[in-house]
C-alpha angles and dihedrals in degrees: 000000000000120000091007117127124183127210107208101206106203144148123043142155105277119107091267103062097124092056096049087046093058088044090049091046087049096044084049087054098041083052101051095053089051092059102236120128119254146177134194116228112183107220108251141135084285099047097103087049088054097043102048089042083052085053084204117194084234143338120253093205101211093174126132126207123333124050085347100065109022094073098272106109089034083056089057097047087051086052090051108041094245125138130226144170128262128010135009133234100279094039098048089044091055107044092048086068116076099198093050091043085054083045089050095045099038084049088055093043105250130149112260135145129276104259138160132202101254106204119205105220131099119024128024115266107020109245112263123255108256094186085059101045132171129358097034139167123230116194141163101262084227113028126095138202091052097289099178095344094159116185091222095203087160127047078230082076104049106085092045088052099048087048097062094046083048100067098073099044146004085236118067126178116231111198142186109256121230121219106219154030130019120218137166128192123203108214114190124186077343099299107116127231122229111288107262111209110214117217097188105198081220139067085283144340094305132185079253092046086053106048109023121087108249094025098124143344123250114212104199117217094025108249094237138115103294079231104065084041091070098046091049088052083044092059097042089053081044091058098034092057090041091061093043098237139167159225095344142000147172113220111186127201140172125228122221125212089266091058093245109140119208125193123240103183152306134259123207100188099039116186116277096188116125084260097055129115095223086064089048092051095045095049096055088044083066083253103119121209088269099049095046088057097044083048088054089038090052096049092052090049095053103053083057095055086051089048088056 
């Protein structure tokens, strides 16, 4: 690509900045061997001054949770007439929050678990849901790669829990938990990847499960009915068109012992590390790490060719 410079927007200061900093050094890699110029921009206060002073062809956004996924930072580069890859403004606000995406999904008639908006204020601690019951999942209603998600299976573990959502927000998500099976479909440009089952080598599919080596295992296709495949890929396109995205997401959802899936949610910048699930997806798709970057790359790129 000749003349084309990419700004990778990384870093950060959500609780996921680790994780945003090992996408943006794969994506630099990626880039490099692809031969297209690139530079790194951590995301701070100054970050609008040094993209716009790079004058970048498009931005690759590898930002995870926080301002760079809720719509914030996609809201800037729109300002700015600046392409980027994956979802706009609306459908990265919604589906970073957990208790819109459930709305999204229960008014189009999707599976998804029982859940209620749990707000801090009043009492401590905040009485228990007795609609959910137990076991339940509490959850910061905006964070993503499991950042204090707790299983609460006593009433002994509900204010702790509660204590560790609650520090991201006055608004957690309780939610029904669901006995099973963990899964995870890709979809790129809506087509959906082959369904990836998640075995975590913890009590779920933890922040540790997701990012240490070791943490969990990918199977990849998933070894399931080819049936139930497809409806698994069905829901995650269902949930991806609901919430308006685009390019590319990773929509996860748990199985339960009567082989019924229900989403959990959708995320819009999924991780793109060596130990991500969107790679995963991609390669057994016959799509390698590269290709799957120069395809995001291309679909910024050309959004920006249609603007001018």
């Amino acid at each position: 690509m000749a003349n084309v410079k990419i700004v990778v927007l990384m870093g950060g200061s959500s609780a996921e900045r680790e994780i945003s900093l090992l996408t943006g050094a794969g994506v630099l890699k990626a880039l490099e061997r692809l031969g297209i110029a690139a530079v790194a921009v951590d995301f701070d206060a100054s970050f609008v001054e040094r993209v716009a002073r790079e004058r970048p062809s498009a931005v690759f956004n590898a930002l995870h949770g926080g301002a760079g996924e809720n719509g914030t930072v996609q809201a800037i580069l729109d300002w700015l007439g600046i392409p980027y890859q994956g979802s706009g403004v609306r459908a990265s606000a919604a589906a970073m929050d957990k208790w819109l995406t459930k709305s999204l999904a229960l008014a189009e008639g999707l599976p998804t678990p029982r859940g209620v908006v749990l707000r801090l204020e009043g009492a401590w601690p905040p009485p228990f849901p007795p609609v959910i019951g137990l076991p339940c999942v509490v959850k910061p209603i905006a964070e993503g790669s499991a950042v204090d998600v707790r299983i609460v299976r006593t009433k002994d573990q509900w204010p702790d829990a509660v204590r560790a959502a609650g520090r991201h927000d006055t608004r957690l998500l309780v939610e029904q938990y669901i006995e099973g099976r963990e899964f995870t479909v890709a979809v790129l440009e809506r087509e959906a990847l082959p369904v990836v089952e998640i075995t975590p080598h913890d009590e779920f599919y933890s922040y540790a499960a997701k990012y240490m080596p070791g943490g969990s295992t990918h199977t990849v296709p998933a070894r399931i009915d080819a049936g139930l495949a497809r409806k698994m890929q069905a829901l995650a396109v269902s949930l991806y068109g609901a919430l308006g995205c685009r390019d590319y997401a990773r929509i996860d959802m748990m199985m339960n012992a009567a082989h019924e899936p229900f989403l959990l949610e959708c995320n819009t910048l999924p991780g793109l590390t060596e130990l991500s699930l969107f790679p995963d997806a991609a390669r057994a798709a016959g799509l390698s790490y590269d290709a799957l970057v120069q395809r995001l790359v291309e679909l910024a790129l050309s959004r920006g060719a249609a603007a001018a």
